[in-house]
C-alpha positions as CSV (number, residue, x, y, z in Angstrom):
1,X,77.5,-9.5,-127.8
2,X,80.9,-7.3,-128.0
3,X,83.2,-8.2,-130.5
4,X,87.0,-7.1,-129.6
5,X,89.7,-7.1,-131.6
6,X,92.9,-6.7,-130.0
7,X,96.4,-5.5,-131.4
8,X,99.5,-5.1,-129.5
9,X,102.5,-3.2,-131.3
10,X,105.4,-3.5,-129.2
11,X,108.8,-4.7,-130.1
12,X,108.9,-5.5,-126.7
13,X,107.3,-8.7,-125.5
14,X,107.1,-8.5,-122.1
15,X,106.4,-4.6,-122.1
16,X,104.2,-2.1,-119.7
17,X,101.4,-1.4,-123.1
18,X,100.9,-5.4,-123.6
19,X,100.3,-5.8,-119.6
20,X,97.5,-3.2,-119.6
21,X,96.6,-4.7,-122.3
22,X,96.2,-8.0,-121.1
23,X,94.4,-6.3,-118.3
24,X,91.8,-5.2,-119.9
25,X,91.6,-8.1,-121.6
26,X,91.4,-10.4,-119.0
27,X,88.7,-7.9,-117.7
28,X,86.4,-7.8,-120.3
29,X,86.3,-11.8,-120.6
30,X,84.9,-11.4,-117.0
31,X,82.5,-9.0,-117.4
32,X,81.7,-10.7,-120.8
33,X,82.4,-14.8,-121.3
34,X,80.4,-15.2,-124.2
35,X,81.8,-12.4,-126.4
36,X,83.9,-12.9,-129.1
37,X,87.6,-11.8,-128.8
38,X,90.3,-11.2,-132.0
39,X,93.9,-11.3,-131.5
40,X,96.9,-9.9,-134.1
41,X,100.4,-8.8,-132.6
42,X,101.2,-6.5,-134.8
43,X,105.0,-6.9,-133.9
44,X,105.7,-10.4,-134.0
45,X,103.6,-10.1,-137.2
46,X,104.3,-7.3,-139.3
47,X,101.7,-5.8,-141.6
48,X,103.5,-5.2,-144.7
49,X,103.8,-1.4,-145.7
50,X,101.3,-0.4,-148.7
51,X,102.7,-0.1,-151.9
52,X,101.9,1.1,-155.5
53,X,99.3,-1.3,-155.8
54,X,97.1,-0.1,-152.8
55,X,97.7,3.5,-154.1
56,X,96.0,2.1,-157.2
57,X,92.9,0.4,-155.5
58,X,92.9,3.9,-153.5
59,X,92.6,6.3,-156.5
60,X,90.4,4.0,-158.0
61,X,88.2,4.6,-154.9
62,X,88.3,8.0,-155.4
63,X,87.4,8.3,-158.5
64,X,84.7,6.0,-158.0
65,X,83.4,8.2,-155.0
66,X,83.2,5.0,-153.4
67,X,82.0,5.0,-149.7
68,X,80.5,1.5,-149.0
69,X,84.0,-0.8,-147.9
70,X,81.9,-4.0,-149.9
71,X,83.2,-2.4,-153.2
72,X,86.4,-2.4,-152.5
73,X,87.0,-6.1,-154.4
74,X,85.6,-5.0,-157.3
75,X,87.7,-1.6,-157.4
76,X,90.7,-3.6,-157.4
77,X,90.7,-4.4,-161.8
78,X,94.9,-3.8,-161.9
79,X,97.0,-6.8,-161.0
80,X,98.6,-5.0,-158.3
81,X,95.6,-3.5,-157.0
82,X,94.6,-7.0,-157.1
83,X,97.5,-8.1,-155.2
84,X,97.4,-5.3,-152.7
85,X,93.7,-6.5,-151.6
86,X,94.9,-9.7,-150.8
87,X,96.6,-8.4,-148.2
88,X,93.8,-5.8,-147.0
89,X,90.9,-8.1,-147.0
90,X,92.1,-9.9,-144.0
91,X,92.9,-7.1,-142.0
92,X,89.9,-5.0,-143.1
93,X,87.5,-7.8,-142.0
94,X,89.1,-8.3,-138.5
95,X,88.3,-4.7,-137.9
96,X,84.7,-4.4,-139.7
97,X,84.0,-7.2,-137.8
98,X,85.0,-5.7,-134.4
99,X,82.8,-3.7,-132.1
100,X,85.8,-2.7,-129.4
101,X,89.3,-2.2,-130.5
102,X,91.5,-2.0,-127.8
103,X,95.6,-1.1,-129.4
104,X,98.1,-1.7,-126.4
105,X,101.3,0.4,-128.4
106,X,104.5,2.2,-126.5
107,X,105.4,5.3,-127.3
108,X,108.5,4.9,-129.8
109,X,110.4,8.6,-130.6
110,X,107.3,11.0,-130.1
111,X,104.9,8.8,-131.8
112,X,103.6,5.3,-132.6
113,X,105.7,2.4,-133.7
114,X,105.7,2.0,-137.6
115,X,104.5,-1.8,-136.9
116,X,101.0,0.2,-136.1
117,X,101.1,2.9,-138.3
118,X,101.4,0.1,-141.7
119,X,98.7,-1.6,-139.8
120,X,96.6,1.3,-140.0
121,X,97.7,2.6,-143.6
122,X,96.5,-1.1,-144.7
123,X,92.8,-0.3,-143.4
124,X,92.7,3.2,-144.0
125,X,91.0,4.3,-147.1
126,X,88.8,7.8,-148.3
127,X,85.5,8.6,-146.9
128,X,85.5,5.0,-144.7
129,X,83.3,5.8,-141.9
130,X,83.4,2.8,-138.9
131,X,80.2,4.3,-137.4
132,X,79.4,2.8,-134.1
133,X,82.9,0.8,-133.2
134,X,84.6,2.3,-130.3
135,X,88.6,2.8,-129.8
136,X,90.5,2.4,-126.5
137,X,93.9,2.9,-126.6
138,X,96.6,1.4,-124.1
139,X,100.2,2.7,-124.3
140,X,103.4,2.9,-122.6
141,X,105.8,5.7,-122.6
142,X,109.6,6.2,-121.6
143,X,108.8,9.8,-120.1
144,X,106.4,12.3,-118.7
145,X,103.8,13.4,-120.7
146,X,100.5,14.4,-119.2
147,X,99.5,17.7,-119.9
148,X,101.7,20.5,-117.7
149,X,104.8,18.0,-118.0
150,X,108.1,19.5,-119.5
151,X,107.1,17.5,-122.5
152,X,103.4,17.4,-123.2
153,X,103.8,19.1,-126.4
154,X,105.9,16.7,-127.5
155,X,103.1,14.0,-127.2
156,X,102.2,13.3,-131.0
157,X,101.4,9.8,-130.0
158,X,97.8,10.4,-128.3
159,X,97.2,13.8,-130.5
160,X,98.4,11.4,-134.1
161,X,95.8,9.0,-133.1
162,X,92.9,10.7,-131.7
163,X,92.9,13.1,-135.0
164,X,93.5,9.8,-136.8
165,X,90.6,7.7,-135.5
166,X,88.0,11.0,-135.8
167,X,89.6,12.3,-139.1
168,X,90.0,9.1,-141.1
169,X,87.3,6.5,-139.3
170,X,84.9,9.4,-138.6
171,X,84.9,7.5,-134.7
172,X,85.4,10.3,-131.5
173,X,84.7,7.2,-129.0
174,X,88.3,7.2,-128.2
175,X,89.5,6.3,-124.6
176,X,93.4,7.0,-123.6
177,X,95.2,5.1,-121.3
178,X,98.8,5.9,-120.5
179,X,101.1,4.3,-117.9
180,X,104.3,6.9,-118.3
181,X,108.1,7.0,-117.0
182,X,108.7,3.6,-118.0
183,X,112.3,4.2,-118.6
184,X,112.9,4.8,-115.2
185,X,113.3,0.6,-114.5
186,X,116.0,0.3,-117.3
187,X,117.6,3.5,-116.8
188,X,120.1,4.8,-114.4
189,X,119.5,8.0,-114.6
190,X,115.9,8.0,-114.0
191,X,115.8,5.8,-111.3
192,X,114.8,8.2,-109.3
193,X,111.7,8.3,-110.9
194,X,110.9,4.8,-110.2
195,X,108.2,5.2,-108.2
196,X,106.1,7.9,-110.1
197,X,106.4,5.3,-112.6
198,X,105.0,2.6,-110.4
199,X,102.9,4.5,-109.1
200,X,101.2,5.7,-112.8
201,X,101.0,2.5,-113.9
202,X,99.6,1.2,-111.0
203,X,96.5,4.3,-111.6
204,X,96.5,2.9,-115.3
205,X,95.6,-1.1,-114.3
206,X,92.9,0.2,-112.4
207,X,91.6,2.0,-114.8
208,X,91.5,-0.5,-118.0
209,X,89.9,-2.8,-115.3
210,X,86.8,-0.8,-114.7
211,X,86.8,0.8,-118.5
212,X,87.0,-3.1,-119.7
213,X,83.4,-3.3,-117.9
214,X,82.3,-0.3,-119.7
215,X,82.8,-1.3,-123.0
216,X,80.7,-5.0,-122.7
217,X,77.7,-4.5,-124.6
């Protein structure tokens, strides 16, 4: 049965990624009551940033030419290294462990929120390959853009993270859900807007509803 594993990166606790999240969620324990579901809130949480002591336990698996994860402990002779898998081991297991991972994360400045990018510099090491697993991402973001929007190009949330997932995890079974022009219920000025916003996420419920079904195995 599916394993999920489930991370939400918003500062935001009540915020538009965490309720499509929650969606699917809710979903997918439908669809599949026996599976087993993971939960980190990457936020409330933080991963801690990596330090000189994963850069050590990374050479070291590069000049090993290590490619099998199950060496990593042994890799790790320094005392920082050491130190710097203690904190990797749990998070590297959650996600080894994991069939589905479903990251609910707004769209902070461009990009992704640093709470999600340590997350993923803490799992992330050379040649790591996560084969079959599956990625669907859920985000929120303050604007417009969907390609032919003033600001598509500026979109180096989707784009990090897709070239992330199939560069660094070798995975290209990435699903994108965005619910956009979120800012238009806090601010004035896009108020206007406050119905293309409803009306998006509105489109992007429905859709991690029937992708949730998609992904029990």
């Amino acid at each position: 049965m599916t394993h999920l594993l489930h991370l939400d990166a918003s500062a935001r606790t009540t915020s538009v990624s965490r309720r499509l999240g929650a969606e699917f969620v809710r979903a997918w324990r439908a669809a599949a009551p026996e599976g087993e579901y993971t939960y980190r809130d990457l936020s409330a949480e933080p991963t801690p940033f990596i330090g000189a002591g994963w850069t050590e336990l990374c050479d070291a698996v590069l000049a090993a030419g290590a490619t099998d994860l199950d060496r990593l402990p042994e890799l790790a002779t320094t005392p920082a290294a050491k130190q710097a898998w203690r904190i990797v081991e749990p998070l590297l297991a959650q996600l080894l462990a994991a069939d589905v991972i479903l990251i609910g994360t707004p769209m902070y400045n461009y990009s992704i929120p640093a709470a999600l990018k340590a997350w993923l510099d803490q799992v992330t090491f050379p040649r790591m390959s996560l084969g079959h697993r599956r990625f669907v991402v859920v985000s929120a973001r303050g604007g417009a853009y969907s390609p032919g929007a003033p600001k598509a190009a500026f979109d180096y949330q989707e784009r990090y993270l897709r070239d992330f997932f199939a560069g660094h995890f070798a995975v290209t079974d990435t699903v994108f859900v965005h619910a956009e022009l979120a800012n238009a219920v806090q601010d004035p000025n896009l108020a206007h807007l406050r119905a293309e916003h409803e009306s998006s996420l509105a489109a992007a419920l429905t859709e991690v509803t029937t992708l949730a079904k998609d992904y029990v195995r």
